[in-house]
N, C-alpha and C positions, 0 to 999 in steps of 0.2 A: 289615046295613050300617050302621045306625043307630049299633049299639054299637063298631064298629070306628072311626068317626066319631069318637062322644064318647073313645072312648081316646086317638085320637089327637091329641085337641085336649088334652085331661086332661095327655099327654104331652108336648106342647111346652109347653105353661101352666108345667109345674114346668119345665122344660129353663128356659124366660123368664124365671120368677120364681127358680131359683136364680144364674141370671146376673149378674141384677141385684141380687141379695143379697149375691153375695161382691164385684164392682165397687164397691160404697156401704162396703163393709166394709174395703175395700184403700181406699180414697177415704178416709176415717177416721181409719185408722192412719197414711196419708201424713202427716197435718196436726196430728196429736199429737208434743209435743215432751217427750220425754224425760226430756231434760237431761242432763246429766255424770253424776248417778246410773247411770240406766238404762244409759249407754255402758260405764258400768263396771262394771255386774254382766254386761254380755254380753260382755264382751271377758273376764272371770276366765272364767266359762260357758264359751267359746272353748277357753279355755288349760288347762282341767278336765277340755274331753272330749279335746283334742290327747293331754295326758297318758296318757288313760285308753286311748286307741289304741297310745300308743306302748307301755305297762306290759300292755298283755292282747291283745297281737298275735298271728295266728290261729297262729303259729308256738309260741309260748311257752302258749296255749292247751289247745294239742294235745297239746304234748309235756314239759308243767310237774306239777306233783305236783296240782295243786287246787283248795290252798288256797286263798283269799281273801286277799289283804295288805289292810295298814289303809284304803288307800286305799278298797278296795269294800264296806268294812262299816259306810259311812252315806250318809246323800243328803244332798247339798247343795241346799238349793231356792232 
């Protein structure tokens, strides 16, 4: 009885303690600011993967020869 005890104390301790880890973490990120940079490498990001949807769509995937086009032979980071 004992050991079913501590597990399940064990168990909500991380359940609590991951809670409050990722809330402080989203709390964080809310109040860091950016700036124009940052909006602007997520809004290309955006516009890279929109492209990349529309050029390897599961149609043209399936039923395309392959290859790779230029597009998929680097990463953008």
């Amino acid at each position: 009885m004992v050991l079913v005890t501590v597990f399940l104390i064990a168990l909500v301790g991380t359940i609590v303690g991951a809670t409050v880890f990722l809330v402080l973490r989203e709390r964080a990120r809310r109040h860091q600011s950016d700036g124009a940079e940052g909006l602007l490498i997520e809004q290309q990001r955006t516009a890279h993967a929109a492209r990349m949807r529309a050029t390897y769509s599961s149609v043209s995937v399936h039923h395309g020869n392959g290859v790779i086009g230029d597009e998929g032979n680097h990463y953008r980071s």
